[in-house]
Phi, psi and omega in degrees: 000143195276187181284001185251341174264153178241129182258139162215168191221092151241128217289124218234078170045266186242012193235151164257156178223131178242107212245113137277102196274131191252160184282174176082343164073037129001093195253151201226103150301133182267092220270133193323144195214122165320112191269081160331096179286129221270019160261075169297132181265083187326290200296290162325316159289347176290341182305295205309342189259320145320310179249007168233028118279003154076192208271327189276010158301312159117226139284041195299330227280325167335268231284317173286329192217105206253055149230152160320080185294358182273335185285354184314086180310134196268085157265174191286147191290175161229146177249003176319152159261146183304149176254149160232150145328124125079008161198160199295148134333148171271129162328306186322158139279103207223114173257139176311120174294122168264169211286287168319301208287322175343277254249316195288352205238353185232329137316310160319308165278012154280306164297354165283356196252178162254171189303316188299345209263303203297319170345304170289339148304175159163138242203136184253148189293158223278326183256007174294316174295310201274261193349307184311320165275005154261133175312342171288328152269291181354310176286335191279325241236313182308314182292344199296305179316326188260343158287335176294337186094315256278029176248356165247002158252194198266303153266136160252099207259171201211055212249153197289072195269127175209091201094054173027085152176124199281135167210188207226121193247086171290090171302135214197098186055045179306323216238012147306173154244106208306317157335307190256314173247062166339334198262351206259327205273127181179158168246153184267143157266057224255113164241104165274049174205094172313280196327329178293343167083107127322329204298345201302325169316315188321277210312318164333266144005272188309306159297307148000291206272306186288341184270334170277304182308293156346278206290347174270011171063033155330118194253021158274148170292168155311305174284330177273331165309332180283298187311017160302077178326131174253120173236168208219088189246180194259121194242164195304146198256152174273143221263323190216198161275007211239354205231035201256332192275344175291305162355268171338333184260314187314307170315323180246055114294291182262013184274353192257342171302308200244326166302082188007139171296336165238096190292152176219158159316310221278329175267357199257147033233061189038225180283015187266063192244178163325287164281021189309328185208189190213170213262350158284320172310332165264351165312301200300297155281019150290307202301315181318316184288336186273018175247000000 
């Protein structure tokens, strides 16, 4: 770019889009591009954390979100619909999911399966990883954690909200023995926005899973706990910016559907594919949680 162009970077929820302008009122083709929605509501989740973790949380929000959320310029959302390459707008109407209605949309799909199914599940609250990461919660956020048991189930779902955008961390055979079965015990990474590098996460993830085995008085070392595989497969991408916490519920649907009683190396990564669902099918449940 010459010296006459001008750069600005704006920020789009979990993503940046860097839109050039040329002088001479130039026009520069753009190329389709996933549309982030850029009213992330900072401030409400910063509510969220508040009333529903109390005073011994601290300075989490510092932590969570380590820029100045008052200065966030607001504007009113559009409801337009988006053009994609080579595939249609989602019909829906789909607003970025906070943390209560999550938990409130993720209970309800708990209570669809039965006990006997659930057994083998279990699910840690939406907002304990961003709580983990600040040192001021981070032993609170561990007990809590040790209180769910999850070294007796087969699955553990986790899911993530960070940079206002949702993905989902499948804990897997934790509470094995690495003797016999070796091969079984890894955690899943289900992101539907590749382009943000789910991966970013890892180092986080990795202290997280050692900082539980610690607190549950775990008899693994450290160094064989880092040898946990994070595998990351590519599963259906979300269309726009708003739908990543739907994503999210969807998975740990059909994944309490579909998931093997025993995970193995050998099968995976099963149904966890491209094609794993199709955007009516999550169109159909979306609409199923609000009635």
């Amino acid at each position: 770019m010459n010296s006459g162009n001008k750069k600005r970077e704006i920020v789009l929820g979990c993503v940046s889009k860097l839109v050039y302008s040329r002088r001479r009122n130039k026009k520069e083709p753009i190329k389709d591009v996933i549309q982030i929605d850029s009213q992330v509501d900072f401030a409400n989740q910063e509510g969220e954390i508040d009333s529903r973790h109390g005073d011994a949380i601290g300075s989490v929000v510092d932590s969570i979100f380590p820029f100045n959320s008052k200065i966030i310029p607001r504007r009113a959302r559009t409801k337009c619909k988006r053009k994609f390459k080579g595939s249609k707008a989602l019909s829906r109407s789909k607003e970025k999911l906070d943390s209560q209605v999550f938990e409130n949309y993720l209970a309800k799909i708990w209570k669809s399966f039965s006990e006997d199914r659930k057994m083998s599940f279990a699910y840690l609250d939406s907002l304990w990883f961003s709580l983990y990461r600040n040192p001021s919660s981070k032993d609170k956020v561990l007990s809590w954690i040790n209180k769910e048991r999850i070294f007796t189930k087969a699955y553990v779902f986790v899911p993530i909200v960070c940079w206002g955008h949702w993905n989902l961390l499948i804990f897997c055979h934790f509470g094995e023995n690495l003797g016999s079965v070796a091969e079984s015990r890894c955690m899943l990474l289900l992101d539907s926005l590749e382009m943000a590098n789910p991966r970013r996460l890892e180092p986080e993830i990795r202290r997280f899973v050692q900082d539980i085995y610690k607190a549950g008085d775990r008899p693994e070392t450290k160094h064989l706990i880092s040898k946990i595989p994070l595998l990351v497969p590519k599963v259906p991408q979300q269309k726009d910016g708003t739908e990543c916490g739907n994503f999210v519920l969807y998975f740990i649907k059909l994944f309490l559907e579909l998931a093997p009683d025993h995970f193995s190396m050998d099968g995976y990564p099963y149904f966890m594919k491209k094609d794993w669902f199709t955007f009516e099918e999550l169109d159909r449940f979306c609409e199923s949680l609000t009635h």
